[in-house]
N, CA, C and O atoms as CSV, one atom per row, in Angstrom:
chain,resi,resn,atom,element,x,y,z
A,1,UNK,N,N,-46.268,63.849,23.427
A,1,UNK,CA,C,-47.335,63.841,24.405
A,1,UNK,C,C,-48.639,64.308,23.766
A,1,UNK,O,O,-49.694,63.746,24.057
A,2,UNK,N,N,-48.599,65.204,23.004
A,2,UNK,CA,C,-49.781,65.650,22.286
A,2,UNK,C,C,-50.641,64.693,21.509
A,2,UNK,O,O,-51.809,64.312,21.439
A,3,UNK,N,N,-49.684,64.536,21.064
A,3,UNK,CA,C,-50.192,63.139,19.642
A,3,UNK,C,C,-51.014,61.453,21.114
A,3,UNK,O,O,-51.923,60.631,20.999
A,4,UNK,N,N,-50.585,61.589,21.592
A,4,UNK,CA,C,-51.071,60.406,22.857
A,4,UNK,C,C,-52.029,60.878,23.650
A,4,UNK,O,O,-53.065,60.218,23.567
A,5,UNK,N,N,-52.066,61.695,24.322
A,5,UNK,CA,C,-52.381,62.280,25.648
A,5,UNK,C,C,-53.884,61.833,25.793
A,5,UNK,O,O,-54.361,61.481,26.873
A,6,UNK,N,N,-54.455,61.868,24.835
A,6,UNK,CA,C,-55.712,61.992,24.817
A,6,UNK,C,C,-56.563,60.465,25.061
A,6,UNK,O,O,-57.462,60.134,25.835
A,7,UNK,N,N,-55.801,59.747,24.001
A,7,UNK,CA,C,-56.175,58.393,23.650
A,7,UNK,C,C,-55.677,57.474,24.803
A,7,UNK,O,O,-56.157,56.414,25.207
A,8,UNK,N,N,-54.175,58.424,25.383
A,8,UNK,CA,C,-54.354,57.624,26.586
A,8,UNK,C,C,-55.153,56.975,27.665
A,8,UNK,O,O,-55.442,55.867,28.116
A,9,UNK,N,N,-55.449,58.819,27.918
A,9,UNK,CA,C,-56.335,59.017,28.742
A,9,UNK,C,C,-57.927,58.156,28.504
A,9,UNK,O,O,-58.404,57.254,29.192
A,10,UNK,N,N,-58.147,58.417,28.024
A,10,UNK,CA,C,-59.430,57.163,27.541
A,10,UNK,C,C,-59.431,55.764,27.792
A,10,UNK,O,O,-60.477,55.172,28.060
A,11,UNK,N,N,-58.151,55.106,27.712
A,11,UNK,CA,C,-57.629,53.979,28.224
A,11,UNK,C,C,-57.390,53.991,29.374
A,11,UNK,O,O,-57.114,52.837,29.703
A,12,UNK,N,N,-57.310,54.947,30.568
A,12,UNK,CA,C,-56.986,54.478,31.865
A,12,UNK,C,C,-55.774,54.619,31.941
A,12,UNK,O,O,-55.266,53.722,32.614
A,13,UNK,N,N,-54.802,55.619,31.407
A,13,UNK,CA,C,-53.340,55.264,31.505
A,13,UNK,C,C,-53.210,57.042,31.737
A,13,UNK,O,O,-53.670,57.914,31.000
A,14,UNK,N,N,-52.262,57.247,33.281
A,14,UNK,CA,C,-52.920,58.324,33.494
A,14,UNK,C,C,-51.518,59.167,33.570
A,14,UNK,O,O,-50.634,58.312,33.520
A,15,UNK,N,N,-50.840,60.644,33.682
A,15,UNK,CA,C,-50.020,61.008,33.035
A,15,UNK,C,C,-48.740,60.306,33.371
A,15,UNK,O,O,-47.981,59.647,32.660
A,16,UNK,N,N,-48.711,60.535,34.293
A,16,UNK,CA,C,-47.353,59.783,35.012
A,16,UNK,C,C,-46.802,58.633,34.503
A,16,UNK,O,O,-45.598,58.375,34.486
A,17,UNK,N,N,-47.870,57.808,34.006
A,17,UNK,CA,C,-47.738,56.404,33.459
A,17,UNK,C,C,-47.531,56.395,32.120
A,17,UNK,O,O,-46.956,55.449,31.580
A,18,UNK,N,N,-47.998,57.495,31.418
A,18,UNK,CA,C,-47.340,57.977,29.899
A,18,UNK,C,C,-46.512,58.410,30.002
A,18,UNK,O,O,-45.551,57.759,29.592
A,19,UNK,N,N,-46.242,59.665,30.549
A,19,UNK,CA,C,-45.066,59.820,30.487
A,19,UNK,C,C,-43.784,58.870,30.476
A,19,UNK,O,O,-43.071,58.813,29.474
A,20,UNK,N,N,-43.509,58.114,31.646
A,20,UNK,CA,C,-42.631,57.193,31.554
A,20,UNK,C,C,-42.617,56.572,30.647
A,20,UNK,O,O,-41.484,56.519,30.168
A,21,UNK,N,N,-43.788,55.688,29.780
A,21,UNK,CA,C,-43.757,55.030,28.930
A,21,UNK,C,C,-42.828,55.641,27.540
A,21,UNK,O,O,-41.962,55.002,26.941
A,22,UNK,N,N,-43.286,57.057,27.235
A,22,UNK,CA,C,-42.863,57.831,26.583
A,22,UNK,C,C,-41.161,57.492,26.400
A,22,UNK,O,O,-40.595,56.950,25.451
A,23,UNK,N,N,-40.671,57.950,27.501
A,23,UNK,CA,C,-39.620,58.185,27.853
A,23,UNK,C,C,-38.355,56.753,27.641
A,23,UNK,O,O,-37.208,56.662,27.203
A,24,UNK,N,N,-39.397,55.797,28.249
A,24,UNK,CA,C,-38.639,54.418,28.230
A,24,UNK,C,C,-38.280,54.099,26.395
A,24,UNK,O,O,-37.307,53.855,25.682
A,25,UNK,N,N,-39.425,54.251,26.298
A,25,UNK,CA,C,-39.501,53.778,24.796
A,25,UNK,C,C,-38.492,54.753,23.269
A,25,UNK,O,O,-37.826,54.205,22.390
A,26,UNK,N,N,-38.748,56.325,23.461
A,26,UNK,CA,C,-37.855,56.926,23.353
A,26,UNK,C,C,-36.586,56.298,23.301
A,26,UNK,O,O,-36.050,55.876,22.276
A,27,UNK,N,N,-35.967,56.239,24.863
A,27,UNK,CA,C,-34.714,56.345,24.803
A,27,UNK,C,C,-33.847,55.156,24.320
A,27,UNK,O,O,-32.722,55.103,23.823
A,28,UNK,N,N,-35.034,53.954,24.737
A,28,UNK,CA,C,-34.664,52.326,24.194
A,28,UNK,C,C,-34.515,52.584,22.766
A,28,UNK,O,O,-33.484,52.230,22.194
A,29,UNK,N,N,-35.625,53.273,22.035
A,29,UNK,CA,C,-35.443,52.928,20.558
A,29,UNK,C,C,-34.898,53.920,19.890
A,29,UNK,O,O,-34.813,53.734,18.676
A,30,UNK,N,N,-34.356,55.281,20.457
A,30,UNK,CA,C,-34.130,55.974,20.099
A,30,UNK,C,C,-34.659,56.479,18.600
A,30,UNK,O,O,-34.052,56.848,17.595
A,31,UNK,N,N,-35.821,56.353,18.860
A,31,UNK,CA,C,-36.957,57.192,17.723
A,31,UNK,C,C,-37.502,58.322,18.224
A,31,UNK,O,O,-37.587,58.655,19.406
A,32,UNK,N,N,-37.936,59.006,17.065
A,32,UNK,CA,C,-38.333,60.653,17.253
A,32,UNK,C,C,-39.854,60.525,18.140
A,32,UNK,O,O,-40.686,59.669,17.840
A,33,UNK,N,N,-40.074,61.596,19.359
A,33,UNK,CA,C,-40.483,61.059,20.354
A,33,UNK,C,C,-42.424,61.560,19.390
A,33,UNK,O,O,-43.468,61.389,20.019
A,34,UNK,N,N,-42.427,61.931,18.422
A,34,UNK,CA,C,-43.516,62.411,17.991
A,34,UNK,C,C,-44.019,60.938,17.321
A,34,UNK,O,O,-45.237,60.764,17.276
A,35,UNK,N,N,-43.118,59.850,16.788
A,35,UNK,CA,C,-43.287,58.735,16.094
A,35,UNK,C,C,-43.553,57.541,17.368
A,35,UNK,O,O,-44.032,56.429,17.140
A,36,UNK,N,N,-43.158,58.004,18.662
A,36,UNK,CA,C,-43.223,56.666,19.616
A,36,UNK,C,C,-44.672,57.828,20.006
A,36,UNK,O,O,-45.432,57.258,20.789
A,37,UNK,N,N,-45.061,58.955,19.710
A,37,UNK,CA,C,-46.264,59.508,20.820
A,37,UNK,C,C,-47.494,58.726,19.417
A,37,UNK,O,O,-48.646,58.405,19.711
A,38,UNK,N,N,-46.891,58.551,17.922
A,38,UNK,CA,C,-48.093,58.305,17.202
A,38,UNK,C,C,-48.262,56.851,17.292
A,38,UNK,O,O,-49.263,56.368,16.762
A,39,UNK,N,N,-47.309,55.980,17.970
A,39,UNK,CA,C,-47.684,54.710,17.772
A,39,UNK,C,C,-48.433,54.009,18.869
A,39,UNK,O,O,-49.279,53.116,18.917
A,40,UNK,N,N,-47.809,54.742,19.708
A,40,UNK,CA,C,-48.763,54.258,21.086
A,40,UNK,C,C,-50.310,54.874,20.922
A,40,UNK,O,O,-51.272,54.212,21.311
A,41,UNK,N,N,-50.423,55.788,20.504
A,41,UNK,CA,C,-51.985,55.791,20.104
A,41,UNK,C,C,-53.062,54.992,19.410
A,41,UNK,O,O,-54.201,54.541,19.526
A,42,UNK,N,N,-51.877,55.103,18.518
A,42,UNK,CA,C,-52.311,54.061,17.738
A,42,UNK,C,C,-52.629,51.893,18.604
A,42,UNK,O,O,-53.440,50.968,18.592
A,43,UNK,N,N,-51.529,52.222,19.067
A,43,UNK,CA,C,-52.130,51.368,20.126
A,43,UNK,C,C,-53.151,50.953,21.329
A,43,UNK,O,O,-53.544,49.836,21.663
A,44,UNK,N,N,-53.480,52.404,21.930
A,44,UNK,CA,C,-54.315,52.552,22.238
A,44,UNK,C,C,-55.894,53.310,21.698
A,44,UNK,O,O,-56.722,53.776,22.480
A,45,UNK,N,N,-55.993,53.290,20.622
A,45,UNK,CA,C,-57.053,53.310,19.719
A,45,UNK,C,C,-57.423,51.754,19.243
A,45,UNK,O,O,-58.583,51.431,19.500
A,46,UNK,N,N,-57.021,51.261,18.922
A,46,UNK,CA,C,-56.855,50.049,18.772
A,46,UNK,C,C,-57.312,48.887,20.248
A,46,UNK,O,O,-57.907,47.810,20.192
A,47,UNK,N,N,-56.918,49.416,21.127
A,47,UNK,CA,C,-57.395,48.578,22.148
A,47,UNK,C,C,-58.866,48.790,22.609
A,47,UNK,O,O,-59.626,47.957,23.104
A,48,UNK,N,N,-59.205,50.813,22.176
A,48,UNK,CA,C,-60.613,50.602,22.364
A,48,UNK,C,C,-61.217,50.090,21.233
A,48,UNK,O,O,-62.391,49.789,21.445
A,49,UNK,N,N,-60.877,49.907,20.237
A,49,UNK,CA,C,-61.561,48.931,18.903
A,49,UNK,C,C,-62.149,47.846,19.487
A,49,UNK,O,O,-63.351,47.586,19.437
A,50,UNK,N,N,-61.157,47.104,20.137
A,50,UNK,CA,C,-61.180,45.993,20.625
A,50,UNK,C,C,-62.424,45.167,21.421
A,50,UNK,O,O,-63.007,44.087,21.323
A,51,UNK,N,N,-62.453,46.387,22.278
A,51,UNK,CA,C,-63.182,46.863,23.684
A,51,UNK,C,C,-64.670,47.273,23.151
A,51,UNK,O,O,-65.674,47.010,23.813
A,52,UNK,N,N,-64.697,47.666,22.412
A,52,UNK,CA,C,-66.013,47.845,22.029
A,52,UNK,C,C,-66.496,47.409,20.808
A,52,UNK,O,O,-67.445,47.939,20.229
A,53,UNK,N,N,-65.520,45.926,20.173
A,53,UNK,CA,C,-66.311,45.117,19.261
A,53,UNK,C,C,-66.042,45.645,17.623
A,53,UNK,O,O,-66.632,45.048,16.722
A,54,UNK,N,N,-65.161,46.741,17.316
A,54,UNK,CA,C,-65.113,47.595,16.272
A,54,UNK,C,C,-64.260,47.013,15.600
A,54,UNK,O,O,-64.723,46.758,14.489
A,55,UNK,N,N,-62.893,46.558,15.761
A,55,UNK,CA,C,-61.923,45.744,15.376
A,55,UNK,C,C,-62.825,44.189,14.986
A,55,UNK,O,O,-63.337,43.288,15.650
A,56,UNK,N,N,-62.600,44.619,13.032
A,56,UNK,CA,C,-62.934,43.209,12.501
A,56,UNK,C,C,-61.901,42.040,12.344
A,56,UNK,O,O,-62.200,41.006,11.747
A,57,UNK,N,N,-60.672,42.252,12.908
A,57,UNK,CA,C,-59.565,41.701,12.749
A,57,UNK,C,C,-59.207,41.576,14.090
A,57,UNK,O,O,-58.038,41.886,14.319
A,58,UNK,N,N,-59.943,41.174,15.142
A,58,UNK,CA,C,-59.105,40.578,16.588
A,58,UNK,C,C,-60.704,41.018,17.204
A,58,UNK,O,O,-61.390,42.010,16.959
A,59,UNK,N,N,-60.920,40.007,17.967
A,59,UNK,CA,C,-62.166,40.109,18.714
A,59,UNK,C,C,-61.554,40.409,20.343
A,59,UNK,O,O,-60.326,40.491,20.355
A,60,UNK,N,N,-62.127,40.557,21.506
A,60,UNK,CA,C,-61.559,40.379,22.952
A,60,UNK,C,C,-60.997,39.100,23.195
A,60,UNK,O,O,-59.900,38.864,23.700
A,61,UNK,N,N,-62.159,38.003,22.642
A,61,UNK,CA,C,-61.675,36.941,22.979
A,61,UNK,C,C,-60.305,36.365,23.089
A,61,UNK,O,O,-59.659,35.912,24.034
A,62,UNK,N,N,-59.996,36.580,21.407
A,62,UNK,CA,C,-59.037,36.227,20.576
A,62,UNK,C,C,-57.438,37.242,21.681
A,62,UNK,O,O,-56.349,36.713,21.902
A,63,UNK,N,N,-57.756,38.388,22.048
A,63,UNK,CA,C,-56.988,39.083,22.458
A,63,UNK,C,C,-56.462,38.863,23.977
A,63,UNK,O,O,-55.281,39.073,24.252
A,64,UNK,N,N,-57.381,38.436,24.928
A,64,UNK,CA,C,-57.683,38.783,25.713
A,64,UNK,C,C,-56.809,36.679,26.098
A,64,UNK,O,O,-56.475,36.430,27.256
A,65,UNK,N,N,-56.639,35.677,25.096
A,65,UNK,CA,C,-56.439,34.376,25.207
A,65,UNK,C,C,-54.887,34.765,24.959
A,65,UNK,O,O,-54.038,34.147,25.601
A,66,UNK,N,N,-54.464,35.842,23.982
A,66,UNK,CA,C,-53.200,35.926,23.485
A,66,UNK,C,C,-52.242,35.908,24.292
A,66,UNK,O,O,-51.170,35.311,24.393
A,67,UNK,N,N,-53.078,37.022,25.118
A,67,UNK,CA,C,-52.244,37.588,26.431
A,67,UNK,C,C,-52.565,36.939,27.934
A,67,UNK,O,O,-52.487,37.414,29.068
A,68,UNK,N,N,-52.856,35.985,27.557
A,68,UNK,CA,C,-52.440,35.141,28.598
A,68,UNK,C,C,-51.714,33.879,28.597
A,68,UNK,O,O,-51.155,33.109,29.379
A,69,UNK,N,N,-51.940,34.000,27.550
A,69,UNK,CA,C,-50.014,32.854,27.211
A,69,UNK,C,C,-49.283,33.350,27.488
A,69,UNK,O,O,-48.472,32.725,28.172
A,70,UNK,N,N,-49.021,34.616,27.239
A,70,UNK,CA,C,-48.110,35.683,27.911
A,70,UNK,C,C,-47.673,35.447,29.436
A,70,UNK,O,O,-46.491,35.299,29.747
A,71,UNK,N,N,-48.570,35.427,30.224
A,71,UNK,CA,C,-49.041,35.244,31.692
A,71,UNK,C,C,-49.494,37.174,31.687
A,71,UNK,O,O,-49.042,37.744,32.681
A,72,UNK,N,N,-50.233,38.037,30.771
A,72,UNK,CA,C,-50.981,39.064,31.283
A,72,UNK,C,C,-52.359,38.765,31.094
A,72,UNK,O,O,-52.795,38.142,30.125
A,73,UNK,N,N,-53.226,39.343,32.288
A,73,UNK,CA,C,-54.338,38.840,32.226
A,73,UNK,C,C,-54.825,40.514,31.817
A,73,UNK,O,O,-54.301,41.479,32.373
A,74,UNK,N,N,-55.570,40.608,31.086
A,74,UNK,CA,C,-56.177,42.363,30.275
A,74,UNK,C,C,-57.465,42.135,30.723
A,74,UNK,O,O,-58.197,42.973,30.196
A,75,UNK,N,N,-58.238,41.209,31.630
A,75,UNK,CA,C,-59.525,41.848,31.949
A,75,UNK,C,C,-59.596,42.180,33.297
A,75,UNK,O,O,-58.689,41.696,33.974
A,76,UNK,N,N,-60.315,42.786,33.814
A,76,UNK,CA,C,-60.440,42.967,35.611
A,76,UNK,C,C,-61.129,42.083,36.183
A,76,UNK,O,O,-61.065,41.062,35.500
A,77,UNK,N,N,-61.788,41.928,37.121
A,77,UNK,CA,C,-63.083,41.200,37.792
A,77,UNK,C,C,-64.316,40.928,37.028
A,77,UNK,O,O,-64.729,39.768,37.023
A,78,UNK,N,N,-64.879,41.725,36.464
A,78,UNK,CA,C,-65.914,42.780,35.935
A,78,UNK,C,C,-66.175,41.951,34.476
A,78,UNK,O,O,-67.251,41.613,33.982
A,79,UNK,N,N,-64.886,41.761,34.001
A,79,UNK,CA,C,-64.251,41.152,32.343
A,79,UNK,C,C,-64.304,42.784,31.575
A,79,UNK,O,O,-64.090,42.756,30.363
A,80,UNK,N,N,-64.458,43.588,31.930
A,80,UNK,CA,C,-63.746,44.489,31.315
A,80,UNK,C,C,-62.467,44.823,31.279
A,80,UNK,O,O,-61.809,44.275,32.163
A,81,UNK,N,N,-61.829,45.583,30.516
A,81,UNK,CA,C,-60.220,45.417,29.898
A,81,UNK,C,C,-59.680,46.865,31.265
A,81,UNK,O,O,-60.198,47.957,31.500
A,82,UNK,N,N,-58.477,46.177,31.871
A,82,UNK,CA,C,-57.819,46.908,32.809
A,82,UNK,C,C,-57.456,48.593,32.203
A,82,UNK,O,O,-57.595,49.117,31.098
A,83,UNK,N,N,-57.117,48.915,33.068
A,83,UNK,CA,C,-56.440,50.532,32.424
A,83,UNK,C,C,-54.911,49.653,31.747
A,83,UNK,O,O,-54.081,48.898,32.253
A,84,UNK,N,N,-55.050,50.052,30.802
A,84,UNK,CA,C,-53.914,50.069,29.490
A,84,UNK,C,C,-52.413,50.525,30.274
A,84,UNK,O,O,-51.444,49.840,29.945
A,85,UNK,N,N,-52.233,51.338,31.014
A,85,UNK,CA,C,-51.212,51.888,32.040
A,85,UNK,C,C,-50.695,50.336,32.669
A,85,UNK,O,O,-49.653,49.773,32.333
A,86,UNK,N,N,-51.712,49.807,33.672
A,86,UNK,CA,C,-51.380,48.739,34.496
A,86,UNK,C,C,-50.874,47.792,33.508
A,86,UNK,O,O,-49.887,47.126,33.821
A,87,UNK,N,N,-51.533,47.600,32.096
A,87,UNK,CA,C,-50.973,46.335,31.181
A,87,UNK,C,C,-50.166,46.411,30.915
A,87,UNK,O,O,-49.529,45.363,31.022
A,88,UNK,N,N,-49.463,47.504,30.391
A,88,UNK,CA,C,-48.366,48.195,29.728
A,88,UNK,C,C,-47.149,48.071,30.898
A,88,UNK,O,O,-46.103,47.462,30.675
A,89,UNK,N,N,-47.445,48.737,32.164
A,89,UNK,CA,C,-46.060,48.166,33.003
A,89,UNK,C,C,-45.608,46.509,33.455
A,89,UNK,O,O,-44.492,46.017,33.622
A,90,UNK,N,N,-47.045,45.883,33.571
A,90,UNK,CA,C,-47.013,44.620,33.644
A,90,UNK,C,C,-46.223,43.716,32.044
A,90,UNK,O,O,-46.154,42.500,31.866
A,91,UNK,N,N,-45.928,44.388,31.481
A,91,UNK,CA,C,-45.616,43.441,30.000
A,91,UNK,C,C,-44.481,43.808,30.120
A,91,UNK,O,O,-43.656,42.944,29.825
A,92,UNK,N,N,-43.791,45.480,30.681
A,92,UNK,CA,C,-42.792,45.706,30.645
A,92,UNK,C,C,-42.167,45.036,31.525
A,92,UNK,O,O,-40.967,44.925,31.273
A,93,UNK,N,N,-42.549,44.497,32.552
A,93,UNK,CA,C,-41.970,43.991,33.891
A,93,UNK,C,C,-41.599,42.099,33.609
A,93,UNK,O,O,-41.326,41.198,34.403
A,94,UNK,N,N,-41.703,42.118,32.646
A,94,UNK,CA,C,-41.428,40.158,31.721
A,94,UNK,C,C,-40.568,40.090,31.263
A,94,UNK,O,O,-40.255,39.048,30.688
């Protein structure tokens, strides 16, 4: 939780919704929960890259087309990128 908490939070993904994530992922992959708290940061560092144009290796566009082949749509009304929480249960829910 330490190693995440923060970067979550910045993304819109609010405890309750880490936590579980935490937990799911944990117990599915049974990895050390400090290695699933550094990767999801890493994931969500990465999504604000994204989000604010910093990532020279994946634009929104490019991201934002990926995941909707998928059938997830990552922008809101607005075309800004949803809270990371809502995407994250929605991908889990496929």
């Amino acid at each position: 939780m330490s190693k995440v908490a923060s970067a979550a939070n910045l993304m819109g993904v609010d405890i309750d919704q880490l936590n579980a994530q935490l937990a799911t992922i944990v117990s599915v992959t049974r990895q050390a929960p400090e290695s699933v708290g550094t990767a999801l940061k890493t994931i969500y560092a990465r999504m604000g890259d994204i989000e604010a144009g910093i990532d020279t290796e994946t634009d929104l566009g490019t991201y934002t087309a990926e995941m909707a082949e998928m059938g997830i749509n990552v922008l809101d009304t607005n075309g800004k990128l949803r809270d990371m929480g809502e995407v994250i249960e929605e991908i889990g829910n496929k």
